[in-house]
GUVEX-103047 format. One line per 4 residues: number of its first residue (from 1); their letters; for each residue x, y, z of C-alpha. Coordinates in steps of 0.02 Angstrom, whole numbers. Example, Ala and Ser with C-alpha at 12.3 -4.5 7.8 and 13.67 -1.06 7.14 Angstrom:
1	as	615:-225:390  684:-53:357
//
This chain:
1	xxxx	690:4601:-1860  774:4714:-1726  770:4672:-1537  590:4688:-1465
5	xxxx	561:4865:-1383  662:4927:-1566  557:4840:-1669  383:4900:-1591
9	xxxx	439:5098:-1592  468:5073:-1759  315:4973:-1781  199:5118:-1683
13	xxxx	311:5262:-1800  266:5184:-1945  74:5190:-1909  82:5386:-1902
17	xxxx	13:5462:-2077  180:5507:-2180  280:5414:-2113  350:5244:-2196
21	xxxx	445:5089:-2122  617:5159:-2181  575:5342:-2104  494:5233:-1928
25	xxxx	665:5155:-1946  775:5317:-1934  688:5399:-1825  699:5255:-1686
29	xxxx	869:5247:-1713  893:5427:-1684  795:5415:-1535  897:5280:-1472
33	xxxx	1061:5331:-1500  1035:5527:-1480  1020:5591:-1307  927:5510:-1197
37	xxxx	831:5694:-1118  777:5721:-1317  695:5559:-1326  633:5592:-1126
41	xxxx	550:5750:-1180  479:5708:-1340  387:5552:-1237  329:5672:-1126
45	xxxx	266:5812:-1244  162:5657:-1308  97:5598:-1166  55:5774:-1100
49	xxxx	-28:5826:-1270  -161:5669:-1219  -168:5714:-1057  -204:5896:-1080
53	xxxx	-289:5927:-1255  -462:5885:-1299  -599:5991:-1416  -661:6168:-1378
57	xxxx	-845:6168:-1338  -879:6294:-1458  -804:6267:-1625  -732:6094:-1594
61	xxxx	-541:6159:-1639  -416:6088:-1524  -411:6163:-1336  -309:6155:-1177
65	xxxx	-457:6182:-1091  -658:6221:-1106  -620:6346:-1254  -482:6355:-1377
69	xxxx	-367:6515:-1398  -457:6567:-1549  -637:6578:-1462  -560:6663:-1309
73	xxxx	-503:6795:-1418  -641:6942:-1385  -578:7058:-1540  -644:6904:-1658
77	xxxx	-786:6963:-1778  -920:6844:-1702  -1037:6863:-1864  -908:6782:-1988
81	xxxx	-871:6587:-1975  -764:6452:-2078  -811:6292:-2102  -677:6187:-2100
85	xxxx	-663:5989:-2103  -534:5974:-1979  -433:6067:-1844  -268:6078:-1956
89	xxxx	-372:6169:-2082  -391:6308:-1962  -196:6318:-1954  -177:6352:-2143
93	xxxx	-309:6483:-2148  -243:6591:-1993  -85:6601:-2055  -144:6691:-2199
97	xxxx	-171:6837:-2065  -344:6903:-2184  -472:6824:-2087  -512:6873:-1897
101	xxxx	-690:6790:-1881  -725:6639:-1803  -712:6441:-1839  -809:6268:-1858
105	xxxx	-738:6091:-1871  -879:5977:-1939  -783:5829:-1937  -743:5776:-2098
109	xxxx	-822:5778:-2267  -988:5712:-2326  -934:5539:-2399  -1087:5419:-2423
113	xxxx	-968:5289:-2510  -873:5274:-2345  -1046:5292:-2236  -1015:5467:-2190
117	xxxx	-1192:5561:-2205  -1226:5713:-2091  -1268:5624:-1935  -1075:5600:-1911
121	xxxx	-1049:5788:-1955  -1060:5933:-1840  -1202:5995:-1962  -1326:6016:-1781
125	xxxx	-1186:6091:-1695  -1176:6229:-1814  -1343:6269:-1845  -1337:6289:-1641
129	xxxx	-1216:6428:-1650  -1310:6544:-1759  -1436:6632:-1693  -1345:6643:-1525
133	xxxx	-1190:6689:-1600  -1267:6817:-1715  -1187:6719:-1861  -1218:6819:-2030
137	xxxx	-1121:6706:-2148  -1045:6546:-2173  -874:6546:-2273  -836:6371:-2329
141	xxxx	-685:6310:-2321  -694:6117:-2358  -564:6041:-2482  -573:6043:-2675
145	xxxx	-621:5865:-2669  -782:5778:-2730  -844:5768:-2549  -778:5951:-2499
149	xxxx	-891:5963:-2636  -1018:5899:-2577  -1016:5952:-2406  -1015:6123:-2456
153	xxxx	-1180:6124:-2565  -1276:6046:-2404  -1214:6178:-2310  -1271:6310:-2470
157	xxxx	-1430:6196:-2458  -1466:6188:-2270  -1400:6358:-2221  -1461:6490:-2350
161	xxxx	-1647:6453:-2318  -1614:6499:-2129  -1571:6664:-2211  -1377:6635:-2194
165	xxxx	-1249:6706:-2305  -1148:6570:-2383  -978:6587:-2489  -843:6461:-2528
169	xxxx	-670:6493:-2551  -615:6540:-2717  -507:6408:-2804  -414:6408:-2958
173	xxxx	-215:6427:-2997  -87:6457:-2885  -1:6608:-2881  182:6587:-2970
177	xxxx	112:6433:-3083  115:6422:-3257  -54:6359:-3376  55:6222:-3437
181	xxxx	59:6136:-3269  -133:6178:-3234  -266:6038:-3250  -424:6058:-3314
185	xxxx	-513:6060:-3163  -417:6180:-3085  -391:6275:-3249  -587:6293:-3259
189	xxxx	-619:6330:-3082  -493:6492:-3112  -627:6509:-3279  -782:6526:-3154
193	xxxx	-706:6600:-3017  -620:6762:-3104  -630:6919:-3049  -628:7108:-3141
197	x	-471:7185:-3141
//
């Protein structure tokens, strides 16, 4: 539709999660017509973030180099560790500023439907870490989903008999919502979950 080297930016945009045809559209445009250092320097924070940025050895989160800043950081309680299913989940929970332990990506979730049992999970990985570590318990941090679901009873399953403490994160209603707006599953995992006041 647009001239060639238009049409495949917006072609490449529109392949990024989020981010639809009209959306690709704008944002080439902007690119093209805005100043040419902005689009300069956006092209190069790319290309440098592929260049430079690969997985820390340790808790595969994303590092600049062998380790990532989180692992580096020696005032970390070593003996407390969150599974999470991917790097951005690690985001959401440090900026909660309650947890100062450490982290694990597995990978994903368990998913046999789309062929995703725990050979393609960092399942090994983990159980690696804990002894040397001195890992005391697990704190599972997978999404609300039927294979966060999942994933976190083989980890209750395959963990607790090694004499690991496992917990999940507490789910139920958000704080400021109202019951009408609550679904049952959410409305019944706020049931199990409560706590004594």
């Amino acid at each position: 539709m647009f001239e060639g080297p238009v049409q495949r930016l917006i072609d490449e945009l529109s392949r990024l999660p989020g981010i639809g045809g009209k959306s690709a559209q704008r944002l080439a445009f902007h690119l093209l017509t805005g100043e040419e250092a902005d689009a300069r320097r956006l092209a190069s924070a790319i290309v440098d973030m592929r260049d430079q940025v690969g997985q820390c050895e340790r808790c595969y989160n994303v590092a600049a180099g062998e380790l990532c800043a989180i692992c580096r950081d020696v005032k970390r309680d070593d003996s407390l560790v969150v599974v999470v299913e991917r790097p951005q989940d690690i985001v959401v929970v440090e900026k909660t500023q309650e947890f100062r332990g450490r982290y694990h990506v597995l990978g994903g979730a368990l998913s046999p439907i789309n062929g995703i049992g725990p050979g393609q999970l960092r399942f090994d990985e983990l159980k690696g870490r804990l002894e040397p570590e001195g890992i005391a318990e697990l704190i599972v941090a997978t999404n609300p989903t039927v294979e966060g679901d999942t994933t976190a009873m083989y980890i209750a399953r395959e963990f607790k008999p090694l004499g690991m403490k496992v917990t999940r994160l507490a789910s139920g209603l958000p704080v400021g919502g109202d019951l009408d707006y609550a679904d049952e599953l959410t409305l019944g995992r706020a049931l199990t979950g409560r706590s004594e006041l």
